[in-house]
Phi, psi and omega in degrees: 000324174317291166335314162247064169080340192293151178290142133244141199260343221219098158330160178258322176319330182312323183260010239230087185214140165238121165112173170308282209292338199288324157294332212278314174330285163287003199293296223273346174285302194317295174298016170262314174297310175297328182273313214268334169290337179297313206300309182285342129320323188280307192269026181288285188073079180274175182287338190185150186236113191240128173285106165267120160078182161064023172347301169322297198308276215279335178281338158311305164290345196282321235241326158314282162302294200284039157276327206237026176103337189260108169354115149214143169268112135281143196244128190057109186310135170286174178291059179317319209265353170251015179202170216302160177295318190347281205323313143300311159345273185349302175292311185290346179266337158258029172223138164307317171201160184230116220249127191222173223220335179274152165256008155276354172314309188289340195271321192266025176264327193280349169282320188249039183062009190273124196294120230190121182261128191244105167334299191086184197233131174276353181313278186340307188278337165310300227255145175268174188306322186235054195323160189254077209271019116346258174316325192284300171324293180335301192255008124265004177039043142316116188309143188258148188110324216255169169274117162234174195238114159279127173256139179223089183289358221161077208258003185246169163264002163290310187307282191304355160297306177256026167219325176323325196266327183291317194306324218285312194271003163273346184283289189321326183281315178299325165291327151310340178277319204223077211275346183241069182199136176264078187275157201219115171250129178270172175195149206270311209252140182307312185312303179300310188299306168350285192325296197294332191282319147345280153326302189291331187282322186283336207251019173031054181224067171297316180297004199287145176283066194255169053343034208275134184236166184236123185061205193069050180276333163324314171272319181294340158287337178267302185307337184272159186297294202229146161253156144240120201227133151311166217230102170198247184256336218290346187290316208260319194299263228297337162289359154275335164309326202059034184280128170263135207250170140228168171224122188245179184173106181216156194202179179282148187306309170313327149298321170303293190322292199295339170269018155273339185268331171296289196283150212206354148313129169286000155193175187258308179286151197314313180292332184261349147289308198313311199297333203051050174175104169008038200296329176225127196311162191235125143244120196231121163071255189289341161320300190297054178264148193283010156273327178294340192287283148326306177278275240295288183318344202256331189282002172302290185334288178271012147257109202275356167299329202278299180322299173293333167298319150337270185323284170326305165296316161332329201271310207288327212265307167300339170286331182293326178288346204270076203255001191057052162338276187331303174278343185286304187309357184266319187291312185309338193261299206315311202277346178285293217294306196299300266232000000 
């Protein structure tokens, strides 16, 4: 959005905290930062106000405005459906429409009367039907020949605080298994690559066959064999990849406890909601060790039944995300605006 002109006033890194203590840390900059943009909006008085994502954040601010008149859209549903009914209530007082990227999402906002639009996901319209993982190797200048691994630990520096080391030394256990294989970590931030080279060094495993990248997570996913993924969007990117997975996911204890008491799905990642079933293996939090890490990739490895099952659902969850995001979502704001 920087890039096309938008003013920005508020880094977006700023808000960029995962979990409990991790807000909690930062909680009094933030609601400082959430008040002092209300104040300046209200005397803006703009036509419509649209919230992406960041709930915590936007739904506060969103329920301010239209309290004081002014339209808001939210773009992208928080995870109602894996956690308490509260959140709608919550949502419905405070948006004009909610704009939502899943389609089991909308019934259950259109049940609890809040006005809801189903999008589709732009990842879909982004990503092709069929990646070219030829070209993708190629433009990583990937070694030819070898099974390669995508590592994804991770797009925050909270993710790679508690997963960078598990990642590095399940890689190292999977290559004692599999001695002709090649891994390639993309990492979104000069910081996050930082993290990760760091792991590998402290965890004194420089021999590792890495690839380490800065952005391209999109070629490392078309390119790869195999994933090992933090539990996030990077889950949902590698089954449009048609990339076969693990799935990982460790936070601080205190942040676990409290989303185990909370959350009420029987799993987290985004391919395993969608499949409504265990479609890709899960490992969480102490699960998530870099041995347990390692046998889930190898038993991947060798089961290509498992493997083509992935896949075949991978293909159906893209045709289903593929709604031509954009304009409806251009329209779904147009018709607010209009209205």
């Amino acid at each position: 959005m920087a890039a096309q002109g938008f003013d920005v006033r508020v880094s977006m890194d700023q808000l960029a905290v995962r979990g409990y203590t991790e807000a909690l840390r930062h909680y009094r900059r933030i609601t400082r930062i959430r008040r002092e943009l209300g104040d300046a909006l209200l005397a803006e008085r703009p036509g419509l106000f649209i919230g992406v994502d960041a709930s915590d954040f936007n739904l506060d601010l969103e329920r301010r405005l239209k309290q004081a008149g002014i339209p808001a859209v939210h773009y992208v549903s928080p995870s109602v459906w894996a956690w308490r009914a509260w959140r709608v209530r919550r949502i419905a007082r405070s948006v004009t429409r909610i704009l939502v990227m899943f389609p089991f999402e909308a019934p259950l906002y259109e049940k609890a009367g809040v006005p809801v639009t189903y999008v589709g996901h732009p990842l879909a319209d982004l990503i092709p039907l069929e990646p070219n993982k030829h070209e993708a190797r190629a433009a990583l200048r990937l070694p030819p020949g070898k099974l390669i691994v995508a590592l994804l630990p991770g797009s925050r520096r909270s993710e790679l605080e508690y997963m960078a080391s598990s990642f590095v030394l399940a890689a190292h256990r999977f290559r004692q298994e599999v001695h002709d294989v090649h891994f390639v970590c993309p990492t979104v931030t000069r910081d996050t690559r930082d993290m990760f080279e760091r792991a590998v060094h402290e965890q004194q495993r420089t021999d590792l066959p890495l690839t380490l990248l800065f952005g391209h997570s999109h070629e490392a996913l078309a390119a790869a064999d195999l994933a090992l993924v933090a539990s996030g969007t990077a889950t949902l990117e590698a089954a449009l990849f048609k990339t076969p997975m693990v799935i990982a996911y460790r936070q601080s204890p205190i942040t676990w406890a409290l989303m185990r008491a909370m959350l009420y799905l029987p799993y987290v990642g985004m391919p395993n909601v969608l499949a409504g079933e265990k479609l890709v293996p899960e490992l969480l939090q102490d699960e998530a060790n870099p041995a347990a890490l390692a046998g889930a990739l190898l038993t991947l490895l060798r089961d290509t039944a498992a493997q083509r099952r992935q896949v075949e659902r991978f293909r159906e969850f893209h045709h289903l995300l593929r709604q031509n995001a954009a304009e409806k979502a251009a329209d779904a704001v147009l018709q607010v605006l209009r209205k």
